[in-house]
Structure formats: structure tokens, C-alpha cells
N, C-alpha and C positions, 0 to 999 in steps of 0.2 A: 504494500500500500504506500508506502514512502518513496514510490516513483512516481506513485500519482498526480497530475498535474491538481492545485486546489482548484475547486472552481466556483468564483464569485457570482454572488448576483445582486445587482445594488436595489432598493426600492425607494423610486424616489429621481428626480433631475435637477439638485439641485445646485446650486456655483459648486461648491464646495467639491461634490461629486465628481466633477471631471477632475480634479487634482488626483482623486484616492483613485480613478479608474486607470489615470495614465500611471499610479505608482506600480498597480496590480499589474502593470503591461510590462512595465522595465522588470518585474520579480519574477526571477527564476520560478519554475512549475508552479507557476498561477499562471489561468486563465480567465476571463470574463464571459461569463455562462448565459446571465440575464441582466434585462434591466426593465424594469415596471416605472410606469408613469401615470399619470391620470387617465390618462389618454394614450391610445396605441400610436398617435400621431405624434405624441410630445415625446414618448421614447424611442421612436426610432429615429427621429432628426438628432436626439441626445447621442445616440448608438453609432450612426455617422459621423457627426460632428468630433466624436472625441474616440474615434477609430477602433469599433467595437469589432471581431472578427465575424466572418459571413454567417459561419455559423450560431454566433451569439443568439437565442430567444428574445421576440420584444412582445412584452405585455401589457394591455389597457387599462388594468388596476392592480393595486398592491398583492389584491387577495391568490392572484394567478402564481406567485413563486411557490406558495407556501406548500400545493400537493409537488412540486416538481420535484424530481428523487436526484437530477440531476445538478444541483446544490450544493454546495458544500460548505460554503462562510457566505454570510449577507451583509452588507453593507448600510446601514440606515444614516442617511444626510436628510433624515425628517427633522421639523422644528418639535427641541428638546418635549412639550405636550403631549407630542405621539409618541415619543419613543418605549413609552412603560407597554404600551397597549403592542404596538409591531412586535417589540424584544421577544413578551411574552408567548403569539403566534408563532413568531419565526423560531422562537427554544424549543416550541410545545407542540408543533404540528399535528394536529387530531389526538390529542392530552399525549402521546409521547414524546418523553425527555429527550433531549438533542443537548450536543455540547452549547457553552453560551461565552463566548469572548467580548471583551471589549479592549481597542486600542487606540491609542493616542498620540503619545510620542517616540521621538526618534532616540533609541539607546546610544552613545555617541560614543563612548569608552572601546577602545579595538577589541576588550572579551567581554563587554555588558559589565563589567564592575564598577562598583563607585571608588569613588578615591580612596588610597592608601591610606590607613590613617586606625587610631588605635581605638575612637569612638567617633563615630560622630553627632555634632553637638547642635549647629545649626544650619537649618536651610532657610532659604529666603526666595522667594520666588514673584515674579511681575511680568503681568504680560497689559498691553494698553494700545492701545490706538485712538488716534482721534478723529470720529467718525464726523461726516458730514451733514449738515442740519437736516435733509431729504431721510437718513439712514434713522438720526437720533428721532426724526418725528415719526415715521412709515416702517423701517426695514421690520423684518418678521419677530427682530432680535429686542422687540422694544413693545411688544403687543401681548397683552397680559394673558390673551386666549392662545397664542400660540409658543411662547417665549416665556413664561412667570417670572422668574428667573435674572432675565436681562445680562446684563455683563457679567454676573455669578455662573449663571447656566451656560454662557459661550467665552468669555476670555477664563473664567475665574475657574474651569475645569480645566481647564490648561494648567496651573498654576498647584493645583491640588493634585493630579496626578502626578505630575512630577516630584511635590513632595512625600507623597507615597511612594513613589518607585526608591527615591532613598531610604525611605524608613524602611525599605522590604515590604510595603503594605502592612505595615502595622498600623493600627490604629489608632490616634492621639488618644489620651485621655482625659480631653478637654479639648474645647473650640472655644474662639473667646473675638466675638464680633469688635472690630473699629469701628467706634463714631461715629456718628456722621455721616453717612453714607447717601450719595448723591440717588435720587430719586425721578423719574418723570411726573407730570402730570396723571398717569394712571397706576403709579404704584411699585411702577418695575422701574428694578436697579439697572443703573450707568455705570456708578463706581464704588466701589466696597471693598474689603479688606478682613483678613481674621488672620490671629494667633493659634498658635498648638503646641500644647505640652503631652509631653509622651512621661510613662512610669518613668524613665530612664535618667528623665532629667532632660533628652532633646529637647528643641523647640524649634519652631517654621512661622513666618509669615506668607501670606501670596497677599496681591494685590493685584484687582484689575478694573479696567475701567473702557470706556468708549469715550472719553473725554479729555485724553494726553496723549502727547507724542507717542509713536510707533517705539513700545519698547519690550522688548522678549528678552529679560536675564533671570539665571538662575545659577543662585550660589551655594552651594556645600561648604560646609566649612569641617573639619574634624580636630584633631587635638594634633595632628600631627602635616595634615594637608589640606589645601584646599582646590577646588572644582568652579569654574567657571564658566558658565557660555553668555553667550548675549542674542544667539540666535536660535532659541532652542525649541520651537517650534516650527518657523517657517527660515529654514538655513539663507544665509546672505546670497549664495550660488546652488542651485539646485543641487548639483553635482557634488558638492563639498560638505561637510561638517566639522566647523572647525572649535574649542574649546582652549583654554586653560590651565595650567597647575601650578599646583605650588606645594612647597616639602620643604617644609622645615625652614622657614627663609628666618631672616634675623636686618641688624644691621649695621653698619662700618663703623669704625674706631670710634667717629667724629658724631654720628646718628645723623651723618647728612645723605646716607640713600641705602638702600637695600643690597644685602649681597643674599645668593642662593635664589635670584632673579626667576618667575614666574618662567615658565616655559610654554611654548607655544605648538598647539596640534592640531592637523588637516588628516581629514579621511575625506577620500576623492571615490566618490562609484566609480565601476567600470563604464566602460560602452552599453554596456544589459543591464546594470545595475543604478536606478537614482539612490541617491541617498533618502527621497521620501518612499522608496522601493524598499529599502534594506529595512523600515520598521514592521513590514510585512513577514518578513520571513520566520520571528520566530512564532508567528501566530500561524505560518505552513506550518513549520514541525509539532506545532502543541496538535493543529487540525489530522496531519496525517498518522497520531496516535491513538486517534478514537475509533472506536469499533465501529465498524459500519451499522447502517447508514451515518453519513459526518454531516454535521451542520452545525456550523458557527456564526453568531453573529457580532457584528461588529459598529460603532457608532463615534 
């Protein structure tokens, strides 16, 4: 079974979607299975447009992947509202259990590890952009029937998965909301913030917002090293992923600058490989260990 090519089916056309469909193209054994739209018209200009193979399925409602056996991981670029309601079809196909994934970011370390280091102590993470008056009053990310959420439900998961990928997915043991938190006129969050204490004594901010400069950084800290990116969602160059370190630094005689100087690292995909490609793969090998039928979904 681990020659098997995966095979995706996204439900759904939306921006976002053409990004994860072109990453499933560049990833070794995935393929694009399916794609469901409102409309059979809306998914196969989508299935075209963003170079679906001939054989790809195109269907007129969501409900058409769920009997397909030909399936293997799904895709949901639905607004955060639907996703409880699809997860649970697409896991649960006629009440049988099916694997259930969800993926987010790009592991950027050359073996997936975090930084060296003898504990580590804090993370901190931000992701922001500053959206346009048309997006902050309209886009789907600001409408309380579709989006509750707001900037918590789309930059502000960004921000918290990643501090869980450091903790190993552990889970705080405490959340501890910031102030103040920017609101619209109906209720949904712009821009917000929270703390996390873990048993161990760790701790994490994230912070994210639709109302400041375009900034995506995430820092590690440990007792002995630290971790750095500033692009760490959407990488500066498609093809690159580039980061940070630091080990043990200190400073000169005089305390007028650093020695043991931060060190700097690039990981470049191949020709087949993007680097928004390579966050796929190890959602292939968890997919090609489940017992048949496989299906996974993904969001």
C-alpha cells in the first residue's frame, strides 16, 4: 500500500484551494482525485484552471465525494462554520470511522525536530496582515454566519498550531485572553491575542490580527537554543524555506556585540518538490498506514 499514489479530493473552490491543489501536484504519490463545487460548472472551470489531470472527477455538490471509495484524504477550504458539519461526513461516511487529519504548517527543520536545546521555555508566535477596507467590511472572514471567529478562526490558527507543534501537542494548562481585542461592528474578531502556561512551567503567546503589516514570525526559545523564522507560513520564495539558530551565543569582552552569531538556513524543493509540497508528505505516510478503505481529511 505504500506505493500507492494518495488520492485527494478537495470540497469546495475556494482562493485558498488552488494553492493546496498545486502543492498536492508538486508531492510525490499524490494525486488529485476530485473536486466538488456548488455547481458542476464552478468545479470544473476550478479543475482547469488550476490543472487538474483528465482523469480527475468533477462534482455538482459537496455530498457527491462522500460515497466515492476512490478517496483517500479531502481537502476542506470551507468557511471555518462548515467545517465541524463536512469533517464529520467526510470521517464518518455512512457512521463508518475513517482516518481524520488535519494540516497546517510547513515543518522546516531538515529531520522535523525542534531546536536543540535542554527544555524548552518559550514560544511566541504572530501572524497579521493588513486587510483592505472591501475584505475588513465583506470578505467571508468577517461575517459572523460564516466566519464566528474572525482573525482567531483564520490568522490566529496559524499561530496556535504552531505552538503546539512545539509543545509536541501538548496541551496548555491555561489560556489567558489579551485585552482588548479589536472587534467589528457584528461581533467578530480583527485582532486578538492569548497566553499559555503549560504544567512544565513553558509558556506561548500568538497574536493575530487583519489590521497590521504582513507579518508571519515564530520564535522558540529553549534554555540552550533558539528557532527563528519570519516566514512561516507562507515562505518568502515558494521554493525555499529558510529559518534561524542560535546555540549558546553570549557576548565580547567589551558587551558591545555578540559572539557564537545566529546562523542562517535554506531548504530549496526540488524540480517535483515545492516546499508548500513537502508539508504534505508526512500526512502521505500517516495516510498510506491505515487499513483500507483510507480517508483522510484535511483543512
Amino acid at each position: 500500500m505504500a506505493d500507492l499514489p494518495i488520492r485527494f479530493g478537495i470540497i469546495g473552490c475556494a482562493e485558498i484551494a488552488r494553492k493546496v491543489s498545486g502543492a498536492i501536484q508538486f508531492t510525490p504519490d499524490a494525486t488529485l482525485s476530485t473536486v466538488d463545487g456548488r455547481n458542476v460548472e464552478k468545479a470544473a472551470n476550478f479543475a482547469k484552471a488550476n490543472g487538474f489531470p483528465p482523469e480527475a472527477k468533477i462534482y455538482g455538490s459537496y455530498e457527491s465525494l462522500l460515497d466515492d471509495q476512490d478517496v483517500d484524504a479531502v481537502y476542506l477550504p470551507l468557511p471555518t462554520s462548515l467545517h465541524l458539519k463536512w469533517a464529520v461526513l467526510t470521517a464518518y461516511p455512512n457512521g463508518e470511522a475513517r482516518g481524520l487529519e488535519r494540516c497546517r504548517t510547513v515543518e522546516r527543520t531538515s529531520s522535523g525536530q525542534k531546536p536543540v536545546s535542554d527544555k524548552l521555555v518559550v514560544v511566541n508566535s504572530c501572524f497579521t496582515f493588513c486587510a483592505d477596507p472591501d475584505f475588513v467590511k465583506n470578505d467571508i472572514r468577517v461575517k459572523p454566519d460564516l466566519e464566528a471567529l474572525g482573525a482567531l478562526g483564520d490568522a490566529g490558527w496559524y499561530g496556535i498550531r504552531s505552538i503546539l507543534w512545539m509543545a509536541n501537542y501538548e496541551l496548555p494548562k491555561a489560556v489567558t485572553a489579551i485585552r482588548n481585542p479589536v472587534l467589528n461592528e457584528a461581533g467578530v474578531l480583527l485582532e486578538c491575542g492569548a497566553s499559555q502556561l503549560w504544567d512544565n512551567g513553558k509558556t506561548a503567546t500568538f497574536h493575530c490580527s487583519f489590521l497590521s503589516n504582513l507579518t508571519m514570525n515564530l520564535t522558540s526559545i529553549g534554555t540552550l537554543g533558539t528557532l527563528h523564522l519570519t516566514d512561516f507560513i507562507i515562505p518568502y520564495q515558494e521554493h525555499e524555506a529558510s529559518y534561524t539558530t542560535s546555540t549558546k551565543p553570549g557576548f565580547n569582552e567589551l558587551v558591545t556585540g555578540w559572539v557564537q552569531l545566529p546562523s542562517e538556513h535554506c531548504h530549496c524543493g526540488s524540480t517535483s518538490v515545492s516546499v508548500h509540497g513537502e508539508s504534505l508528505l508526512s500526512l502521505n505516510n500517516t495516510c498510506n498506514g491505515l487499513a483500507a478503505p483510507r480517508r483522510m481529511e484535511t483543512s
